[in-house]
Each structure stands twice: as structure tokens, then as C-alpha cells.
DRENTITOR-263530 format. One record per residue: residue in three letters; x, y, z of N, C-alpha, C, O in turn. Coordinates in steps of 0.02 Angstrom, whole numbers, plus 32768, in hexadecimal, padded with zeros to 4 digits. Atoms other than C-alpha are relative to their C-alpha. Layout:
ALAXYZXYZXYZXYZ;...
//
This chain:
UNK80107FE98043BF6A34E2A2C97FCD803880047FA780408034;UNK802A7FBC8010BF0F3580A28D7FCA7FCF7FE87FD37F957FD6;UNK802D80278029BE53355CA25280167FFF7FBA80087FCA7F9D;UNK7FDF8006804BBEB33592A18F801F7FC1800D800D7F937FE9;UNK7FCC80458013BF363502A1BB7FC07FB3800A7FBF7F847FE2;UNK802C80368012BEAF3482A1D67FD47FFF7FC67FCF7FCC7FA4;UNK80218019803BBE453496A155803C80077FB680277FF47F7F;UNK7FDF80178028BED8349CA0E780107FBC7FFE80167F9E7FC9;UNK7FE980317FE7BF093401A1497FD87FCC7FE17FEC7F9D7FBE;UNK8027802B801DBE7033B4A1227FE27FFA7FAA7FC37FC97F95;UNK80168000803ABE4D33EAA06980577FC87FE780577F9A7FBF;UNK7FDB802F802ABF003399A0487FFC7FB1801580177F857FF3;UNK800A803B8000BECF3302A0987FDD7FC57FDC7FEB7F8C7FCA;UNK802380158037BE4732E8A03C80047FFD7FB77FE37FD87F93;UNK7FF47FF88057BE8133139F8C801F7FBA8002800F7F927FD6;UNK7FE780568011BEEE32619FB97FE97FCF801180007F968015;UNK8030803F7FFBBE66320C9FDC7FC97FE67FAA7FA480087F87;UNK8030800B803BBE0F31AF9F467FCE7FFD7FEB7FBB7FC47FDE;UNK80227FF28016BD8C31F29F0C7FA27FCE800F7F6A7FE8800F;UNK8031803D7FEDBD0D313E9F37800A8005803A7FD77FEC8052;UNK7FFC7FFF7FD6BD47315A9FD47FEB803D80337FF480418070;UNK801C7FC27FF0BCFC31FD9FEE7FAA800780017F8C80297FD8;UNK804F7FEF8002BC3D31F5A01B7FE5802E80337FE080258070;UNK80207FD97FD9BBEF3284A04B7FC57FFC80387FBA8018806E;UNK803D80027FCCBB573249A08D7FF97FD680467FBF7FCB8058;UNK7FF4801D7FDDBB9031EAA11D804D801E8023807B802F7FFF;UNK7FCB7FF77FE1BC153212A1A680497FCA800480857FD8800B;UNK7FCD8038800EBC6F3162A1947FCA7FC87FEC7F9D7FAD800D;UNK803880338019BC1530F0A12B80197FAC80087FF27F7E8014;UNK7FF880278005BC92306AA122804F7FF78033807F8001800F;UNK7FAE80037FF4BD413054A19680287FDE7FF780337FAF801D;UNK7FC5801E8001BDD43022A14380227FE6803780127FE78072;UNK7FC580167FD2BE6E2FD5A189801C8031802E802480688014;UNK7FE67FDF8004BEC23020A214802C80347FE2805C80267FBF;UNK7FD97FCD8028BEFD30D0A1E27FED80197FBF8010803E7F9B;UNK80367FD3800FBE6E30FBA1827FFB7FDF7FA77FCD7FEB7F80;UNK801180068047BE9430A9A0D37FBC7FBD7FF87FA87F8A8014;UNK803B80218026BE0A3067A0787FD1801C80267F9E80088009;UNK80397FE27FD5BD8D30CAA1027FDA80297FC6800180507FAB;UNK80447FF1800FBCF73103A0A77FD7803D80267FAD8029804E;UNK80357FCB7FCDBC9F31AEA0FB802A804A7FCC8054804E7FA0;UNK7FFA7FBE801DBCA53268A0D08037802A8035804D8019806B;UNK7FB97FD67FF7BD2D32F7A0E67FFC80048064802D80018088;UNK7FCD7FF57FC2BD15330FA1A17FF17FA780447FF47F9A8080;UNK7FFC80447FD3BCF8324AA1C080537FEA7FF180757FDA8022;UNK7FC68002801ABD983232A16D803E80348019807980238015;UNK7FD57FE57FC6BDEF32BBA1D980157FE2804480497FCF8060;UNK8007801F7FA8BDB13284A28580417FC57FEC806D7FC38017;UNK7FD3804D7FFCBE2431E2A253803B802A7FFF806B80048002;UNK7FB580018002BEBC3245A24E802780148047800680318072;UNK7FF57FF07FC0BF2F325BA2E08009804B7FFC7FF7806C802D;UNK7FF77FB47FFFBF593310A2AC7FAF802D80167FA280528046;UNK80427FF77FCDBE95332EA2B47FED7FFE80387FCB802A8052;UNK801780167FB3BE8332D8A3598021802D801880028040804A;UNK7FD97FDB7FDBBEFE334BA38F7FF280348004801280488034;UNK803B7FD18016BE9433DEA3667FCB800580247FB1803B8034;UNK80357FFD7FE0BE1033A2A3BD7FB37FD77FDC7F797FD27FF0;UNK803B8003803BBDAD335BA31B80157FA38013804B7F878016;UNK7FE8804E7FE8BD9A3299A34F7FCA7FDD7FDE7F907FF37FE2;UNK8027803E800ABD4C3205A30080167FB9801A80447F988001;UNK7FC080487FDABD823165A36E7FCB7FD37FEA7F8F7FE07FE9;UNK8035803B7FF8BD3E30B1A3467FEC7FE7803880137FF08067;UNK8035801E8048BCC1305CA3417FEA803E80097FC3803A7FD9;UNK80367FD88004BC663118A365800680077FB2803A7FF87F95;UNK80197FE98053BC1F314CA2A47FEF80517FFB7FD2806E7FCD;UNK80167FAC7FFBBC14320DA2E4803E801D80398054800E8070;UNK7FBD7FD97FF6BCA23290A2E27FC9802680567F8F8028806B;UNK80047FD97FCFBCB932F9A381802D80317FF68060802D7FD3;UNK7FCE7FCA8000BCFD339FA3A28015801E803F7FFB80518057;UNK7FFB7FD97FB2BD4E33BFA44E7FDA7FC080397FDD7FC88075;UNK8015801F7FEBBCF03322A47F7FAF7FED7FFB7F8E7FBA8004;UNK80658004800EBC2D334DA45880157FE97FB880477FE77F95;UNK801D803A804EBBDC32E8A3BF7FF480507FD37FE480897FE3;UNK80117FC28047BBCE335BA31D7FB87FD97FE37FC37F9C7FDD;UNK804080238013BB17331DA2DF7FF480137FC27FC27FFB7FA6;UNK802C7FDB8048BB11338CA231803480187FFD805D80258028;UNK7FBF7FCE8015BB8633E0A1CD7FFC804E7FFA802480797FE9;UNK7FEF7FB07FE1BB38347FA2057FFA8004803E7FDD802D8061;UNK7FEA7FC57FB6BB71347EA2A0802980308011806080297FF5;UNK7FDC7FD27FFDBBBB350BA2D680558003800E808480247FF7;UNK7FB37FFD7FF2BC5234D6A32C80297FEC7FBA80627FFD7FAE;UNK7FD0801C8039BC81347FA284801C803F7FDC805780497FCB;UNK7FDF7FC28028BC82352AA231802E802F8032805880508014;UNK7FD07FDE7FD5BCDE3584A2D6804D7FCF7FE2807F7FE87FC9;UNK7FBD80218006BD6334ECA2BF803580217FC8806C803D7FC7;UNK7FCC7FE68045BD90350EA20E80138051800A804A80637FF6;UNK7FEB7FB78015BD9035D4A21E7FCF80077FB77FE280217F83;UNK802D7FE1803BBCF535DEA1A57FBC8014802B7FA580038062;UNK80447FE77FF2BC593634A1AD7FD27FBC7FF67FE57F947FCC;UNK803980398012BBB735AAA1B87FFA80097FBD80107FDD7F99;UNK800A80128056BB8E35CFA107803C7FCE7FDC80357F987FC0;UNK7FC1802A8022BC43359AA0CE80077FCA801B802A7FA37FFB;UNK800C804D7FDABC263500A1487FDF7FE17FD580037FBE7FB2;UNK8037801E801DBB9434C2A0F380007FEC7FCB7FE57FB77FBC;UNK7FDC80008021BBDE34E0A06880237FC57FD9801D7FA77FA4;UNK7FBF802E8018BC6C3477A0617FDB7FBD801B7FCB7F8B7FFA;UNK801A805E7FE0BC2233E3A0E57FAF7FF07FE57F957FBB7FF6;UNK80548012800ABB6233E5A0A07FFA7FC77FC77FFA7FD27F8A;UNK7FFD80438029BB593328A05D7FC880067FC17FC97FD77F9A;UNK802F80078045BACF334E9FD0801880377FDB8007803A7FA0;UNK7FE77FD0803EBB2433E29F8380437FDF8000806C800C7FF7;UNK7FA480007FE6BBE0338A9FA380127FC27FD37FE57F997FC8;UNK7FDD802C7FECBC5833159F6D80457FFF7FFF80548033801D;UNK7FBA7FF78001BD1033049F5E801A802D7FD9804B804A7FF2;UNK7FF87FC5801CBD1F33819ED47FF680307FFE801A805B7FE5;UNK800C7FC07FE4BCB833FB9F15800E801A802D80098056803A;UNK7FEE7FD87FC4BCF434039FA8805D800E800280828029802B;UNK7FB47FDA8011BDA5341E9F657FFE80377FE9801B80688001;UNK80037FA88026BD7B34AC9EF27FE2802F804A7FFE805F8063;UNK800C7FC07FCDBD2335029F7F8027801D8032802880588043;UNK7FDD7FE67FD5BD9F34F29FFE802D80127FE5804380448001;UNK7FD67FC7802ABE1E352B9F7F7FE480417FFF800C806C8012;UNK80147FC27FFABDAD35C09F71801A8013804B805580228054;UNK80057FEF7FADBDA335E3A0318052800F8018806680428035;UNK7FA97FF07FDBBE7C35BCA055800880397FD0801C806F7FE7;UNK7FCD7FC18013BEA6362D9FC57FD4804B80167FF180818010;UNK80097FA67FEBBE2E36D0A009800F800580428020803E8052;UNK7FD37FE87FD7BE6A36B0A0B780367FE4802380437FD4805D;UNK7FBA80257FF5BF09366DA09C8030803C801E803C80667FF3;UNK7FE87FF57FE3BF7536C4A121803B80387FED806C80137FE6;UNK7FCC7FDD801ABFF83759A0E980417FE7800A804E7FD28042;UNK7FC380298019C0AA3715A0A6802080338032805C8033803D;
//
């Protein structure tokens, strides 16, 4: 995947996630049943669980409670590699993953902003 196809990947993942199940301020607050339903954590604790993520390189495995990228621990949602992954600048990182400005609605509208200015020529 392109960094555009993942964070599309991941904004539509999240839009079908419900809304209580979306907490920003924690990476995985609570883990559902295998396969991620009813899991509890924010947009890129709720990635790491997917296999398309893992496949990427973006991993959250149990019991750990902290995503990896490539295998190193991500500690903050400004780390850098998080914003190399997606294909955003750190500001637009911070942005979207920063748990006290964030939650499931904001971080839809923004990454809607972000896919449609560099959404890819038809």
C-alpha cells in the first residue's frame, strides 16, 4: 500500500468502528474478542489489530498495549515514523492522532481533509 492507501485504509476502518469504541487517549484501553470487536483504544491502536496493518508494518500484537512500526515501540503520537507511515507531514500527524484535541469525528473530518488534497490523479 501507498502511505494515501493506508490512511484511507485506516480512516475507513475507523468510521465502522462505534464511536464508544474509539478512545483517543489510550492506545488500547480495553481488548475485545478475537478480531478486534468490542476492543476499546484509539485510531492507530485499532489499526495495529488489523492484518492488513500488520502487513504494513503497523503492529499491535497481544497482550503488548503499544503499536509498533517495523518492529520499534511508537511511544507518542508525534512520532515521526507515524507521520512518515501515513505520508503526512508531523503537523498533520498530530493532528489527526493527538488524544486531547481528537476523537472519532475529528479525526474523520481531518483525514477527509488530508485524502481529498492528496488524493492521487484519476
Amino acid at each position: 500500500m501507498t502511505p494515501y492507501e493506508r490512511l484511507k485504509f485506516v480512516r475507513d476502518l475507523i468510521d465502522g468502528i462505534p464511536e464508544d469504541q474509539v478512545r483517543m487517549s489510550t492506545w488500547i484501553y480495553r481488548f475485545g474478542v478475537e478480531g478486534g470487536c468490542g476492543t476499546v483504544g484509539c485510531v492507530i491502536g485499532h489499526a495495529g489489530l488489523t492484518p492488513e496493518m500488520q502487513a504494513e508494518g503497523l503492529t499491535l500484537i497481544r497482550p503488548s498495549k503499544v503499536p509498533k512500526i517495523d518492529g520499534r515501540s511508537i511511544y507518542g503520537c508525534d512520532d515521526p515514523r507515524l507521520a512518515k507511515f501515513f505520508g503526512l507531514t508531523e503537523s498533520q500527524s498530530e493532528d489527526l492522532f493527538t488524544p486531547f484535541l481528537n476523537n472519532k469525528t475529528h479525526f474523520l473530518r481531518n483525514a477527509d481533509k488530508i485524502l481529498k488534497r492528496s488524493a492521487p490523479p484519476a
